[in-house]
Structures are given as C-alpha cells and as structure tokens.
N, C-alpha and C positions, 0 to 999 in steps of 0.2 A: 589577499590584498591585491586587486589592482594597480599596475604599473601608471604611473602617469605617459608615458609612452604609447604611441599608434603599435598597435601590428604591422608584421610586416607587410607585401604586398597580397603574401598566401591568406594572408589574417587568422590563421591557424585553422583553417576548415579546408579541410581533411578532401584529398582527391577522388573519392567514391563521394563525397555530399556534393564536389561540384560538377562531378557526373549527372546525378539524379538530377540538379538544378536544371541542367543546360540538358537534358532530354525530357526533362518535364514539364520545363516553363521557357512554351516557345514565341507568344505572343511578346511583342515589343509594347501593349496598351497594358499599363499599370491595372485599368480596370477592372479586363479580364483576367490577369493574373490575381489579382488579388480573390475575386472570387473563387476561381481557382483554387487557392493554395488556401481558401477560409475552409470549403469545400472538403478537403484534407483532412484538416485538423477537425473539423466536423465527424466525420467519419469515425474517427476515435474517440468521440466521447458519445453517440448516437447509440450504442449500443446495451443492451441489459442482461448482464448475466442474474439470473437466478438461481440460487444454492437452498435445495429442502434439507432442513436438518431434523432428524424422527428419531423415535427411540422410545424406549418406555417411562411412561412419570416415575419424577425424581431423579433420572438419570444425570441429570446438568445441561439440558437440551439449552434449557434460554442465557443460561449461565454460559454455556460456548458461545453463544451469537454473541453477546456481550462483549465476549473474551476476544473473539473473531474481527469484533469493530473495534476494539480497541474500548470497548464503551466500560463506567463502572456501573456493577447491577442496580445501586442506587442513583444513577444518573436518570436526567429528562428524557432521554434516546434511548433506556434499556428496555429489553424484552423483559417482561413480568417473571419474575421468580419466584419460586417456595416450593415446601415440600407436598403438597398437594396437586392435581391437578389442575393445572392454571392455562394450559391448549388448548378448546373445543371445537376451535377452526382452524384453518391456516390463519398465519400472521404474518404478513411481511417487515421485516425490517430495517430499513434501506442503510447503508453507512450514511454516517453523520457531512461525511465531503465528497461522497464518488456516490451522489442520488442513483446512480444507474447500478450499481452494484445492492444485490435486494437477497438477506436472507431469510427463509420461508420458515418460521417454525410452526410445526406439523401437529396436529391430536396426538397424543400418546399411544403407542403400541402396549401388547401385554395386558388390556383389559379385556374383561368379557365383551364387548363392545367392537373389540378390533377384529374385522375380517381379512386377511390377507388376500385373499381374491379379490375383492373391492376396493381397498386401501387405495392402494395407489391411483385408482380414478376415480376415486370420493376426493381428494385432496389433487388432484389435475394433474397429472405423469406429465405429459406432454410439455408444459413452459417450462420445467427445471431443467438444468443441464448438467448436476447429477446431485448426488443424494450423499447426505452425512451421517449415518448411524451412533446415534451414541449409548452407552450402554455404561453404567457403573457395579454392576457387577458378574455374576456367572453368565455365561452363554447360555441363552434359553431358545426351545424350540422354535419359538415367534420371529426370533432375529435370524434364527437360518429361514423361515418361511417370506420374510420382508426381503432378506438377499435374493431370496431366489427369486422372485415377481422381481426384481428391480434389475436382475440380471438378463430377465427372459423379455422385459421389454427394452432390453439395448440401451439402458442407463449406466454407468460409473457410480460405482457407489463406494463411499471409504469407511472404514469402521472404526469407531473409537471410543476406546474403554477408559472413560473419564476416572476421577477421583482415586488415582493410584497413590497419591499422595498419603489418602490413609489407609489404604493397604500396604503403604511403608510404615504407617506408623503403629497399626496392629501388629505389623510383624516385628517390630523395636520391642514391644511388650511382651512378647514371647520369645524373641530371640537367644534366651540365653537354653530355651528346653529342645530349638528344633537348630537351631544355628546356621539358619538361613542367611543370607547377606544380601541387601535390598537388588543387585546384579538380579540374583538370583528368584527375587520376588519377582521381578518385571519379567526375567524372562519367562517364569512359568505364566503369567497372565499372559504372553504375545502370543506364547504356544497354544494354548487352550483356546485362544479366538482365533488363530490361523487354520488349525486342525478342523475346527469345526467350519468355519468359512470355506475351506476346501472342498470337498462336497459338493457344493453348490458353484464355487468361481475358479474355473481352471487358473493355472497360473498360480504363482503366490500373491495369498490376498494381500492387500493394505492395512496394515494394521496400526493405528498410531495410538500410545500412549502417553495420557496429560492431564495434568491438573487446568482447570479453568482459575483456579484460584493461583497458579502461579504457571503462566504460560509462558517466563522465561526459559522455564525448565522442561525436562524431557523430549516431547515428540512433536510439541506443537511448533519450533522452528520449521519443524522436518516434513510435516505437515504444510506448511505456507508454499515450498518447496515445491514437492510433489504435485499442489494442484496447479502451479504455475506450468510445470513441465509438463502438463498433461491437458492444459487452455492451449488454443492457437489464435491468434491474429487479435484483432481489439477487445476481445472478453481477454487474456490473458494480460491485456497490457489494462485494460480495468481493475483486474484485480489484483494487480503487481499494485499500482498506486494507493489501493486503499488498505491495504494490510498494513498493522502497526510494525514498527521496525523492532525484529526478535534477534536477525543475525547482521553481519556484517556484508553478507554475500547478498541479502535481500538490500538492503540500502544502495550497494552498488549495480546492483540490478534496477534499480529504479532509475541512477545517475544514467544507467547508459541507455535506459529506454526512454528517457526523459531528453537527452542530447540527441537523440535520432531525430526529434522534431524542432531542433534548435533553432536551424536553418527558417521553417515555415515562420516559428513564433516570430524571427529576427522582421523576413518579409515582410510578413503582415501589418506590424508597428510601423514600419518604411514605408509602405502601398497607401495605407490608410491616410497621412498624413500628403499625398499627392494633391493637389488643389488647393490648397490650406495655407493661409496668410503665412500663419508662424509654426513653421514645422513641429517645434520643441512641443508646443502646447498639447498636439494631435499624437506625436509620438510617446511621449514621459506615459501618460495614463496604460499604453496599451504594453508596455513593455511592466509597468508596477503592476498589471494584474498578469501577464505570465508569473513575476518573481514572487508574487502572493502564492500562485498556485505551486511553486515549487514550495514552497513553505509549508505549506498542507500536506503536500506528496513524501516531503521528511515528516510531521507532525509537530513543524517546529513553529506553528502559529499558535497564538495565544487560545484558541480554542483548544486542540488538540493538547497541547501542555497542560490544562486543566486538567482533561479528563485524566492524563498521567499523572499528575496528582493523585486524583481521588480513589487512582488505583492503587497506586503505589507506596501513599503515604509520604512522599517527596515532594517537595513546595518548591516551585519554577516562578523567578522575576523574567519576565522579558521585557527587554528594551524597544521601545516603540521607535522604529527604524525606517518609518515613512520617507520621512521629511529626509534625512539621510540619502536614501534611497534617490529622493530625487532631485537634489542636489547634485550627486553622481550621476545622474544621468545625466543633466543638461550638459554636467561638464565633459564629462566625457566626449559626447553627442557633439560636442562646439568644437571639441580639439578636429574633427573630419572635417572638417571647412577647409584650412588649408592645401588638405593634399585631395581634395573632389575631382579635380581637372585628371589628375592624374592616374585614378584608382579607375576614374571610367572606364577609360579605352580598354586597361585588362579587362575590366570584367564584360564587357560587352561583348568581347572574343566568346566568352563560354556561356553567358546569362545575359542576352539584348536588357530586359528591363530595368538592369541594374542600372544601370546606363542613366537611362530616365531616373529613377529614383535618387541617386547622385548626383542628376544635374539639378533637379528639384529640392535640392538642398538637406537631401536625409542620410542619414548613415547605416547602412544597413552594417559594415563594419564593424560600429560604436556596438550598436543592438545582441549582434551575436556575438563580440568580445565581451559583454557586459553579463550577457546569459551563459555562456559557460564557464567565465569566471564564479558566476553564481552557485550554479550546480555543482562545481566541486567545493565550495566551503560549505552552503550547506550540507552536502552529504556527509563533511568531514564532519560537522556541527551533530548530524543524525547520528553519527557514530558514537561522541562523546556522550551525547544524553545515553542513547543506549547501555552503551560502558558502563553510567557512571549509576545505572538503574540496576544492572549486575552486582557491581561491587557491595551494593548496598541490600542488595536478595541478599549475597553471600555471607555478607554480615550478619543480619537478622537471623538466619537460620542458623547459624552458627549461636548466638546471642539465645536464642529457644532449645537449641539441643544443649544449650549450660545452664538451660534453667533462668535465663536474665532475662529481662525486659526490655523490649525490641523498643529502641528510641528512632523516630521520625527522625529522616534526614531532610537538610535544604539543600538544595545546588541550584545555584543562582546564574539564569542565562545571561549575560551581561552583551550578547551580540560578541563573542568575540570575532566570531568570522562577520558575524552580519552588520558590526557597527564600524569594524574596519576597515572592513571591503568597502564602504561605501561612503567612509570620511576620508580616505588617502588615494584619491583618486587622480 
C-alpha cells in the first residue's frame, strides 16, 4: 500500500543511486540527459542471447523450450512436439515478452544422419552462447562425442537428463524386488551422466535432472540458477527477466535487478515530460508502461497468467488495474507540487537536472516512490502465485499416488497488492 504521505527529503534512494546520479548525469539540459539515460536503458534490452538446445529425438528437446518459456506445448508460441522427429533445422524460438531472448532447437543427435565433426557448424557454433543437451535416457556414445566438439570449440554446455519423472515411476513398480528409494534412483542417474561427462569436461560437470512436465520439481529451479550465475552483464539480466518464477530467490533476483534501473525509469517519465503544457498527461503513460513491464518480469500480466493456466490447470481472474493505476499516479504526482521549491535546491547539490525537472513542474520523487513501491508488491504478488502453484503440485501428486482424481484448482488474482496499492494512495 502506498502511504498517502511524501517521502522524506532522502525519498528513500539509497546513497550509492545518488552517487551514480550525480557522476553520471552531468549536464544541467534535460535534453541531453534524457537521451542520456534513454541510451542506458537501451543498452539493456539491445542485447540477444541465444541458447541451442540438441539432443537426440524424443528426448523432450521442444518440450524443455516450452518448459524454459514458460510456454504450454499446446500453446500458439510452443516449439512443435511428438514422438517423432519434428527438428530438420534449427528453429528459433524467442520468449513470448523478452523478444531478444531466442531459444534454438537444433536437428536431433543419435541418427545415422548425425556427424559430430560437422554438427556443430551445420547448425552455426558460433551465435549460441552455449548449448543444452538433453537426453531421456542412457548415456550414449554420441553425447560424450557432442560434449566433446562443444567443449573443444570454447562453448558451456549443460546436460540434462529429462523425464526422470518416470524413472520414478518404473522404479515405484518394482520397488518392492529391488528396494530402491527414489533419493536413490536420481542419484544413480546424476552418477552415470557425471562419470561419463568427465572424460571429456574437466571439473565436475553440470548435470541437471527434470521433468518438463513438472518443472516445479527437481533440478529445473537449480538450473534457472546456474545459468544466471554463469551470464554477465545484459545477457544475464535478459534472461533473469524472462524465466518463469520456479523459486523464491529468482523472484527476488529479479526485484533487485529490476530496482537498479529505478532511478533511470523514474528520469525518463520526468525528462520526457520537459516542454509539455500538462506535465501529468506526458508523465502518467510513461511510468504505466514501466509498471506493465514489471508485471510481465513477475508474469503477473494477463497474458502470462494464461499461459500458467494452460499449464497448470489453475484458472487466474485478474483485475484490470489501469485505470487504478492512473489515478494513482496523478494523485500521487499532484501531492509534489507543494514541496517543489523546496526539494530543488537539495537535489541540485548532487543531480543539476533535477533541479530543472522540479522547477518544470514533475516529480521525479512521485515517479520513483511509485516504482518501488511497485516492485516490492508485485514481487510479493510473484511469490503468492508461485506458492500457491506449489501447494497445489503437492496436492495433485499426492491425490495420483492415492489413486484419486486430480481436481482443477481456481485461485482468483483479485489485485490484492495491485488493486490496493493503487486505490489507497
């Protein structure tokens, strides 16, 4: 909920953002600052990572990109599925909200057809930035000979041994002759693809185990993870935003790479609206399309909640929270009027342009108290959905291992952060 109350004079931004400000943005002309600081934010979304995903048909190659987009296989946006060979070229397929984010699925390995000496520059080495093996059952020659070309031409490559789900449930079927315990199923699968991986990639390999059909579970968290930790600079913060939310440590991962550009988004809405009869007009649009784009970045917009539906089996109302939205803005934005005289002269000590923007009647204040009030409900909001897509795995699976029939849940977004925040302002 926002307070109906100004910030104080700090306005809650943080002594390292109004370092970077006042050594970044040196020009007193709104102009060029705003270009400036558009230039910036540019920069971070300019970018295209590319991820080839290969492996042999059948494995679950287009079934992970799917899983990876968050997409369902019988969605408009899915990669082609079946149990046939459905690859004969590369295919790209971009996330459904982060266009610059492209996953490649690749021709299948394991055929008489497939050359490993060639492979990799039949299907173009060189634009991926690394490579996803996936494999649904025994380690075969082919996947140590794919490792090896992938490692020798200075790619990353991760491996992953899909559909463990029913090598849990084979081993449920026989469990009472060999007395295995599913711990103990997964860990001989990791052994068996690390052992052989070895060989070929110093170090211990990567080895992630996942069901595409339930990527809450096992390795796919841990996986989203891993290739975060192992991206640097604007590809890493690309594909932090468009991964579906699995943990609670990725949601807040996102909150705080999403608040490092607060400051700019704040600017920009402020700059933009320099010359402009009625400020309110010029600023409300550009700040509601930042707070759309954090909406997407949790998946808490009406598109992205479909698709969690159609995965999930869980039916999402959302409150159409526009108008709302900009309501609060103007009001908020209006309440800066009285203290403008006052708020300049600070800020002109550490940020000249502020100065200007103030006296031109915008609040850059309003803007960034409004944006990270934002960003922590929504992420609080990412959290619940999440939670509340757990509880109801747990169910289910529990409901299928008693033999009962797994019933469709609702949970109804009713805006509680998004429709409060934004009427109790």
């Amino acid at each position: 909920m926002i307070s109906s109350s100004l910030p104080s004079p700090s306005f809650g931004i943080s002594e390292a953002e109004m370092n970077e400000m006042s050594s970044v943005l040196q020009s007193y002309k709104a102009t060029d600052v705003l270009a400036q600081v558009e230039g910036m934010l540019e920069q971070m979304t300019s970018v295209t990572l590319n991820i080839a995903v290969t492996g042999e048909s059948g494995a679950g190659k287009s079934s992970f990109i799917n899983a990876f987009r968050g997409v369902d296989d019988e969605g408009p946006e899915a990669a082609e599925t079946g149990v046939t060979a459905t690859t004969q070229v590369a295919l790209a397929y971009p996330h459904p909200m982060a266009h610059n984010v492209l996953l490649w699925d690749l021709p299948g390995i394991g055929t008489t057809s497939f050359q490993p000496g060639t492979y990799l520059e039949d299907v173009g080495l060189l634009k991926y930035d690394f490579f996803i093996i996936v494999t649904a059952d025994r380690f075969q020659e082919y996947h140590y000979a794919l490792a090896k070309c992938i490692m020798q031409a200075q790619k990353k490559f991760y491996f992953i041994r899909n559909k463990v789900d029913r090598d849990l449930e084979a081993n449920a079927m026989r469990r009472s002759q060999k007395g295995l315990s599913d711990a103990d199923v997964l860990d001989h699968l990791r052994a068996n693809c690390e052992k052989n991986l070895t060989m070929c990639q110093g170090g211990k390999p990567r080895v992630f185990l996942l069901s595409c059909f339930d990527p809450q579970r096992y390795d796919f968290p841990v996986l989203q993870m891993t290739l975060l930790e192992e991206l640097q600079g604007h590809k890493q913060h690309a594909l932090l935003l468009s991964l579906p939310n699995l943990s609670a440590t990725l949601i807040q991962n996102k909150k705080k790479a999403l608040a490092g550009a607060v400051w700019k988004r704040a600017m920009v809405a402020c700059l933009s609206s320099v010359g402009v009869g009625n400020s309110l007009c010029s600023i409300i649009p550009k700040v509601m399309d930042t707070l759309k784009s954090y909406q997407q970045a949790f998946c808490l917009d009406a598109d992205s909640l479909h698709r969690l539906a159609s995965i999930t089996g869980i039916s999402f109302e959302v409150q159409n929270v526009n108008k709302s939205y900009s309501n609060a803005l103007e009001s908020t934005l209006s309440q800066a009027v009285p203290v403008q005289q006052v708020l300049a002269k600070q800020l002109e000590r550490r940020v000249p342009v502020l100065g200007t923007v103030i006296a031109g009647g915008v609040s850059f204040v309003a803007c960034y108290f409004l944006l990270t009030s934002a960003l922590k409900n929504l992420s609080e909001d990412g959290e619940r959905v999440m939670q509340r897509i757990l509880l109801v795995a747990v169910s289910k699976q529990k409901y299928c291992l008693d033999d009962c029939e797994c019933n469709q849940s609702c949970f109804g977004i009713q805006g509680s952060h998004l429709s409060t925040m934004f009427t109790h302002v």
